[in-house]
C-alpha positions as CSV (number, residue, x, y, z in Angstrom):
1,X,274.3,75.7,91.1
2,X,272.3,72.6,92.3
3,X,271.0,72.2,95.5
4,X,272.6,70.2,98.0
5,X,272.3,66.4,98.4
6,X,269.5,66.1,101.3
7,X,269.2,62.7,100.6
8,X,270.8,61.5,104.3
9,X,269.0,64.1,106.2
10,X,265.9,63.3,105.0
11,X,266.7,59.5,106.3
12,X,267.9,60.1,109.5
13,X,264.5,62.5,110.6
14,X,263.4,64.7,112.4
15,X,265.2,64.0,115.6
16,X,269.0,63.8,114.0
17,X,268.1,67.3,112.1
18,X,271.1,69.6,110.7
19,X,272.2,72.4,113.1
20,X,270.3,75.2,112.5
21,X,269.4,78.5,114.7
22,X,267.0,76.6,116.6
23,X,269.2,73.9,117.8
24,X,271.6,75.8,118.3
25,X,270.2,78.2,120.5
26,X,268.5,75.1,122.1
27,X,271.9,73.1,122.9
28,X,273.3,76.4,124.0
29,X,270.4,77.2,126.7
30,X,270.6,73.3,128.3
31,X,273.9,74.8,129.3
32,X,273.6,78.2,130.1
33,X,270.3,78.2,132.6
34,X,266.4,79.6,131.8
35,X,267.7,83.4,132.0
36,X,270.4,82.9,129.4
37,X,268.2,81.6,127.2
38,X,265.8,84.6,127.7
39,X,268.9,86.6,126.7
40,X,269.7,84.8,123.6
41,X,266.0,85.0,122.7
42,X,265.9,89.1,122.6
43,X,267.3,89.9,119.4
44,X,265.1,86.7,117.5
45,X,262.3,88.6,119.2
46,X,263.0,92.1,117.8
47,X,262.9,90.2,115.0
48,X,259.5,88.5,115.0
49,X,260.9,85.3,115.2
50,X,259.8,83.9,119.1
51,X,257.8,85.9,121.0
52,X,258.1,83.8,123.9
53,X,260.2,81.4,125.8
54,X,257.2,78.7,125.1
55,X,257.4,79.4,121.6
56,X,260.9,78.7,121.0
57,X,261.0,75.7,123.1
58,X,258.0,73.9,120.8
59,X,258.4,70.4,120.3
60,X,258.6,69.2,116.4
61,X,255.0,68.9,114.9
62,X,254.8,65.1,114.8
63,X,256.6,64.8,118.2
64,X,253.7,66.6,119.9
65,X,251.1,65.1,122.5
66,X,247.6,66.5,122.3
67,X,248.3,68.3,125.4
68,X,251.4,70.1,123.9
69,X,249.0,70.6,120.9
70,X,246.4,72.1,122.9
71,X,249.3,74.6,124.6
72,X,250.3,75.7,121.4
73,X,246.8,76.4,120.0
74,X,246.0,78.7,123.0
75,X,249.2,80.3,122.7
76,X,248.4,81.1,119.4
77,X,245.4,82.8,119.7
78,X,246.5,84.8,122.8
79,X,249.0,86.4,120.1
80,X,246.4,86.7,117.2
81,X,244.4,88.5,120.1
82,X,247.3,90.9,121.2
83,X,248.2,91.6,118.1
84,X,244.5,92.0,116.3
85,X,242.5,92.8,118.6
86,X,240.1,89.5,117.9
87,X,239.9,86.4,119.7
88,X,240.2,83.6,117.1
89,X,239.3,80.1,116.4
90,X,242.5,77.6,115.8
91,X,242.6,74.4,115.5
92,X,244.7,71.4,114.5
93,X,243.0,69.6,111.7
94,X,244.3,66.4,111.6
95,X,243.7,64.4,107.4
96,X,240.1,62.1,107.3
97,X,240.6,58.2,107.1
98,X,239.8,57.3,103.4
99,X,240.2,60.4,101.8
100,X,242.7,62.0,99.0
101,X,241.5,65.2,98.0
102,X,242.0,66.7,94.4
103,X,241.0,69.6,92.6
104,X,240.0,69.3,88.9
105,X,240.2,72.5,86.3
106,X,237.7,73.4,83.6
107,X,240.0,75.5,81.5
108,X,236.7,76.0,79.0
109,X,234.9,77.7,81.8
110,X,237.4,79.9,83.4
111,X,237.0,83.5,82.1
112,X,240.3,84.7,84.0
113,X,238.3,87.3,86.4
114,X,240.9,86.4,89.3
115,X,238.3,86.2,92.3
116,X,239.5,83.2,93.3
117,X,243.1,85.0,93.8
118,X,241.4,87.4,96.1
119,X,238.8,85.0,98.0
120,X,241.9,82.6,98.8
121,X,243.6,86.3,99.6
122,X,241.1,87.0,102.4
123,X,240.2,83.5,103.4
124,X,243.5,82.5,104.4
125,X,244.9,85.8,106.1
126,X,247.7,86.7,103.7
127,X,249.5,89.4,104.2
128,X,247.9,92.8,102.3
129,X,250.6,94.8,102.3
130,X,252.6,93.5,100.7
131,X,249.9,91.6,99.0
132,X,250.7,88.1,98.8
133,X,249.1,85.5,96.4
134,X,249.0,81.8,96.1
135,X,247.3,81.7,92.8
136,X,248.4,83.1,89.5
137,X,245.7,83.1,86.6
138,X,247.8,83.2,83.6
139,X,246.6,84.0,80.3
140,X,247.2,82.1,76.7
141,X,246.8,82.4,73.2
142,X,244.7,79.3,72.3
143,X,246.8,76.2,71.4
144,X,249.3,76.9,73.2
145,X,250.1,75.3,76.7
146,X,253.8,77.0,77.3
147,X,253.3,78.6,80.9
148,X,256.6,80.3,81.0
149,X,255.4,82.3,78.3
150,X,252.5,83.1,79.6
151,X,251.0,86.6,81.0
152,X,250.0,86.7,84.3
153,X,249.5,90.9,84.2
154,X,246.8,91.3,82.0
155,X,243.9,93.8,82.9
156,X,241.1,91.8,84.8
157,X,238.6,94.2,83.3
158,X,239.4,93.2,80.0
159,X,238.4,89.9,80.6
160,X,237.4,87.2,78.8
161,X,239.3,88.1,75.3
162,X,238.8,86.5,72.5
163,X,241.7,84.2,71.3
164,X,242.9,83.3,74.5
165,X,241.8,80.9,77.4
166,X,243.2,81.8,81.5
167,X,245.2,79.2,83.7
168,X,245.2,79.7,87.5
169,X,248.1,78.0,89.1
170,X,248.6,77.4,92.5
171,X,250.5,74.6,94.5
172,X,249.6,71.4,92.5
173,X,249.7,69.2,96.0
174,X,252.1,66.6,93.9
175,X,251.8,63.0,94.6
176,X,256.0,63.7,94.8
177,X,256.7,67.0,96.1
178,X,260.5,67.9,95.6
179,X,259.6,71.1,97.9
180,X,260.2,68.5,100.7
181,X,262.6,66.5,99.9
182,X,264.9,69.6,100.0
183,X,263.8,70.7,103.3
184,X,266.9,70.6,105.8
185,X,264.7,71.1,109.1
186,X,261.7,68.9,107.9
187,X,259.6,72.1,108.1
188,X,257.0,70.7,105.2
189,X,255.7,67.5,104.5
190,X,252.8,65.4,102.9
191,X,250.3,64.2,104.8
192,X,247.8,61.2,103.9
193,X,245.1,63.0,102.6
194,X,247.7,64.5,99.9
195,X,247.6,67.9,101.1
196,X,252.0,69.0,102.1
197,X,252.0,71.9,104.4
198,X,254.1,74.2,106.2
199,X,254.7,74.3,110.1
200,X,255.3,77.8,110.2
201,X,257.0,78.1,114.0
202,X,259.2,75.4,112.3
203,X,260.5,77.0,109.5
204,X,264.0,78.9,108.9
205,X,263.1,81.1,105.6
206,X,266.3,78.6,103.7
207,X,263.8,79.0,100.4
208,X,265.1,75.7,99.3
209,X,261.7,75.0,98.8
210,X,260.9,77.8,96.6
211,X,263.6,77.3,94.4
212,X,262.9,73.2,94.4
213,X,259.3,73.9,93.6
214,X,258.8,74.2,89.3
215,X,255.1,75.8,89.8
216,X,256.1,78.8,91.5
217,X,254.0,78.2,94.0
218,X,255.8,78.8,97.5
219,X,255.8,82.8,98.6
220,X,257.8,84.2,100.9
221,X,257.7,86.5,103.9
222,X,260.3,89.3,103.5
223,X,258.7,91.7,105.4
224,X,256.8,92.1,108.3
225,X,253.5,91.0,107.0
226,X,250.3,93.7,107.2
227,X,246.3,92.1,107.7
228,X,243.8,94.9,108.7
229,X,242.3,93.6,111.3
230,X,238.9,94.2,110.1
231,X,239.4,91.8,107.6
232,X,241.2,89.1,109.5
233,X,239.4,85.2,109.4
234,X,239.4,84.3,113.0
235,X,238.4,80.4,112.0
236,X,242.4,79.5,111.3
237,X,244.2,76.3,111.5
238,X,247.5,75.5,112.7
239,X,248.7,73.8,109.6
240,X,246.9,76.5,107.8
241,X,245.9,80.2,107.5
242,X,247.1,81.1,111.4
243,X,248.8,84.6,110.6
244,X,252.8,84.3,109.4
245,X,255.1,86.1,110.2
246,X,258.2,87.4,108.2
247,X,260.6,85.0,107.2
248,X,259.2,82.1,106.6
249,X,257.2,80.4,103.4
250,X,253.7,79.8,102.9
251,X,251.4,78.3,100.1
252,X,248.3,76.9,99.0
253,X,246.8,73.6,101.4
254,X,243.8,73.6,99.7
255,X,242.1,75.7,102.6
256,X,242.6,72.8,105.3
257,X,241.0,75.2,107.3
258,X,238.0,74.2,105.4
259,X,238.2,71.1,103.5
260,X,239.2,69.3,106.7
261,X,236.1,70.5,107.8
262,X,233.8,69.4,105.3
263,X,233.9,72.5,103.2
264,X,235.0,73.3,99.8
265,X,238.0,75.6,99.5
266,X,237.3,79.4,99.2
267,X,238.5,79.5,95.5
268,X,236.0,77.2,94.9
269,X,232.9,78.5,96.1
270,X,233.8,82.3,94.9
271,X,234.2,81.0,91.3
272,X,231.2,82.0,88.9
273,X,231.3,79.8,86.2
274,X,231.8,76.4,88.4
275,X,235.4,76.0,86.5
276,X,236.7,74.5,89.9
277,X,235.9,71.4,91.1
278,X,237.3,69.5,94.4
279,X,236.7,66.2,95.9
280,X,237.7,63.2,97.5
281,X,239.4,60.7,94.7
282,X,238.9,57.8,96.4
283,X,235.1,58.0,96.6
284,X,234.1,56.9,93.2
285,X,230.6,58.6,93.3
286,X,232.7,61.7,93.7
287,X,232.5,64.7,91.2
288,X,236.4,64.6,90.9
289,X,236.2,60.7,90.7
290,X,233.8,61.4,87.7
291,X,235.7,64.2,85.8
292,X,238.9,62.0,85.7
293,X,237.2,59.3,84.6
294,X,234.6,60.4,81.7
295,X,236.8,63.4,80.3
296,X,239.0,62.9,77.4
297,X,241.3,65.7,78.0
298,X,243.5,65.9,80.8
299,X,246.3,68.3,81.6
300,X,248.8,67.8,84.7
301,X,251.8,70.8,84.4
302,X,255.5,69.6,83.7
303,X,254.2,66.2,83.6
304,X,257.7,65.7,82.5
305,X,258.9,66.9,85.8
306,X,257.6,63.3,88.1
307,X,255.8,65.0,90.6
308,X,252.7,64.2,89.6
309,X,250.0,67.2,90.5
310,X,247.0,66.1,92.4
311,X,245.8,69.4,90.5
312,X,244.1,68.3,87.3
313,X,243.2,70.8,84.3
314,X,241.1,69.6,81.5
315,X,239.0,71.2,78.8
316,X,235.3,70.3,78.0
317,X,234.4,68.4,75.2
């Protein structure tokens, strides 16, 4: 069955959104006085949905001041604290004038080892049990590109084998994301520097996007997700890796925790052959600005599809 017609929504914005729980509750509580709403908020918060009256109250991302902001970040990391047991570092990135990040592929390189599926793992505080990953390395028989076919359960000790080259696939940041036009709450969008994210306090867990998305790339939280807090990364982001919880999606930003920050992403730097390469394509002197330019052979999935990746896979000459 298709997916509803959001085309109207999507027009109208943030401020005339469909009802949803949040709303709801909201236009219920202007009514019904502070301690009401307190009430109505007890069985979200047995759930892990709001664990406070602040939280549920949150204006819409692009509707807050930097003051609001600033709220929300401290908020935040009083939770992470209570929860983890570590005091952490979040911020709100917001995208650098000038820049349009992409991420370029050497399928020749890549020997299918899958540290990159573990570094973004740990990087970006995803849930260990159950484990949840934003990239899958696929394996193929060489001359074939036919992803749906592909095996993404080999043995990583068995790698590289002979007669077959490895794929990783994670959210292709596309120039036309359908993930967001399907969104009935405006819970993800694109920003300038072409990375979409995920407001995770805005979210209602409708997996629309999921279903919208052809790369597989969107996960969701059906349980309460587990990080050991050992191994929690304290340096999060609000857009980014700030801890989930369950309900809601997640995916790939291309570590804007980082690369907002002048840093590669963690897949990046973890990778031992150099297969990956990131950068800004609208610095021409850039490494990614070079690759698309000089290389012959270029590969964006489902071309077919219009959304048009910003995630570039090629093969060496």
């Amino acid at each position: 069955m298709p997916l509803p017609d959001q085309t109207p929504l999507a027009a109208a914005g943030p401020t005339n959104r469909q009802m949803n729980r949040r709303s709801f509750l909201r236009s219920t509580a202007a009514f019904a006085g502070l301690s009401a709403l307190a009430a109505s908020l007890a069985p979200l918060r047995e759930l892990g949905e709001f664990s406070s009256v602040e939280e549920f109250m949150q204006k819409y991302y692009k509707e807050m001041t930097p003051d609001d902001m600033a709220k929300v970040l401290k908020r935040i990391e009083n939770q992470v604290e209570r929860q983890y047991g570590v005091r952490p570092h979040v911020r709100d990135l917001k995208p650098m004038d000038g820049v349009e990040f992409v991420y370029c592929l050497n399928l020749t390189r890549c020997i299918g080892c899958r540290k990159c599926v573990h570094a973004c793992v740990a990087e970006n505080n995803q849930s260990r049990n159950p484990e949840i990953q934003y990239i899958r390395v696929l394996k193929l028989p060489h001359g074939s590109m036919d992803i749906e076919k592909a095996d993404h359960n080999y043995a990583p000790e068995s790698v590289p084998e002979k007669g077959f080259f490895y794929m990783p696939v994670q959210c292709q940041q596309c120039h036309n994301p359908p993930c967001v036009k399907v969104c009935p709450v405006h819970a993800t969008w694109q920003e300038k520097d072409g990375i979409t994210v995920i407001d995770y306090d805005w979210c209602i867990g409708c997996r629309y996007c999921e279903a919208a998305c052809p790369y597989w790339a969107r996960r969701f939280n059906f349980t309460k997700p587990e990080i050991p807090k050992e191994r929690l990364n304290p340096d999060m982001s609000y857009l980014g890796n700030r801890p989930r919880k369950q309900g809601v999606m997640e995916k790939c930003h291309f570590c804007i925790q980082r690369t907002r920050a002048g840093r590669y992403p963690a897949c990046l730097e973890v990778c031992p052959v150099g297969a990956r390469k990131f950068g800004n394509i609208l610095d021409p002197e850039s490494e990614v600005s070079y690759i698309l330019r000089e290389k012959r052979v270029f590969i964006q999935l489902k071309e077919e599809m219009g959304t048009n990746p910003r995630f570039f896979y090629y093969f060496e000459k």
